[in-house]
N, C-alpha and C positions, 0 to 999 in steps of 0.2 A: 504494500500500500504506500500510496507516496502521501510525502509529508505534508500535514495540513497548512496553507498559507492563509492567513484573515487580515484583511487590515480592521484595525480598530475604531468603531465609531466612538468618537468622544467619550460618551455615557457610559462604556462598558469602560475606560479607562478610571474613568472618576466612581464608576462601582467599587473598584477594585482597589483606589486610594483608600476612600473613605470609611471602611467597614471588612470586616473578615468574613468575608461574602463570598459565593457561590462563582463573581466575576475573578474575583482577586486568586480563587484555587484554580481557577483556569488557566490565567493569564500567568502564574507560578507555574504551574503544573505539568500541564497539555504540552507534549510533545507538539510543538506547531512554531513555525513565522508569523510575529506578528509583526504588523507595519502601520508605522504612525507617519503622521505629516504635518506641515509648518501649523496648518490650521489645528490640530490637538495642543502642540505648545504654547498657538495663542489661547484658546481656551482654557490651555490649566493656567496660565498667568493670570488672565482675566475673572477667574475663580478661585485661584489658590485658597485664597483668606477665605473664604467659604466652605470649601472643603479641605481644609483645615480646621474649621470649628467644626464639621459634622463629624469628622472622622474619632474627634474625642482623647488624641493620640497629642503628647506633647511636640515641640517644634522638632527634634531630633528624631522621635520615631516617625512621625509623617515626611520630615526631611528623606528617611535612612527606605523608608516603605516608597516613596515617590523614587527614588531612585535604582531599587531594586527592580520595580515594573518597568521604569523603562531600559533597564540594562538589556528586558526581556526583549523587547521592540529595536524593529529596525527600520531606520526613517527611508523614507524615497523621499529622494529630491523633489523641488516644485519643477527644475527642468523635465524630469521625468512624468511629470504630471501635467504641465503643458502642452506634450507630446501627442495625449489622449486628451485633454482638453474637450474640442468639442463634441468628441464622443459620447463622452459623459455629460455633457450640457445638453446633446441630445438625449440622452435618457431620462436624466435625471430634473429639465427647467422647469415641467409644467407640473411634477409632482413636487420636488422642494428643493430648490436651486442651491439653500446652503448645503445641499447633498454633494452636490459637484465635485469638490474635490475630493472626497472618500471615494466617488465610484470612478473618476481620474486614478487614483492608487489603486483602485483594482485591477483596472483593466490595465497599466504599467507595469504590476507584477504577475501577474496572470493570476493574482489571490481572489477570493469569496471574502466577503465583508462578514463581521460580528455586529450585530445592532441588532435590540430589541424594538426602532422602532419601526411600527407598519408601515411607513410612508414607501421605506424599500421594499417591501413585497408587493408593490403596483409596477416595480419594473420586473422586465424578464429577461436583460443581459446576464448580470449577475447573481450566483448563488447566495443567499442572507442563509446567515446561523442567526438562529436566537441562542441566546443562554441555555434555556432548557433543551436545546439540540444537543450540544455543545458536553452538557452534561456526563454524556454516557461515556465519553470519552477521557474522562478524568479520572 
């Protein structure tokens, strides 16, 4: 069986900061590639301080936790995502355009995305994991 590739949608990263959760033994765990992009790092910045109060965890353990998940993660470049660009603008505008650059990373590394949310199962380039797919495999 070949190895599992995901890029991560935001939400299942900041699952996996925030709480010793179901995302977080995944994202540890799971034999698989995950792949992030510039748009997850603006989002964790832009939320840090927030999920850092949720997570409940002092600044060193959420420091030492935040960087262990992404040691797990491998970025694609935004070149590489420009690449695929309007591919993914065609799939992804009329359902939810800030989708774009996650289905950009996918189709750049030839990965299936991790997102729980629905909006990605109105398209049908790409394969979605939810979590509880995701599961059996842990």
């Amino acid at each position: 069986m070949e190895r599992m590739q995901l890029v991560l949608d935001s939400n299942r990263l900041f699952a996996a900061l925030i709480r010793d959760s179901i995302s977080r033994r995944i994202l540890l765990h799971l034999d698989a590639d995950f792949f992030i992009i510039t748009l997850n790092y603006e989002e964790l910045q832009k939320y840090k301080t927030e999920l850092f109060g949720k997570s409940g965890m002092d600044a060193t353990s959420f420091n030492l936790m935040l960087n262990q998940l992404l040691q797990k993660c491998i970025y694609v470049e935004d070149r590489e995502l420009f690449k695929h660009w309007d591919e993914a603008k065609e799939i992804m505008l009329k359902i939810d355009p800030e989708d774009v650059a996650f289905t950009a990373a996918a189709l750049a590394t030839g990965a299936d995305i991790w997102s729980d949310d629905e909006h990605f199962q109105k398209q049908n380039k790409i394969n979605i994991w939810k979590t509880k797919d995701l599961v059996k495999f842990v």
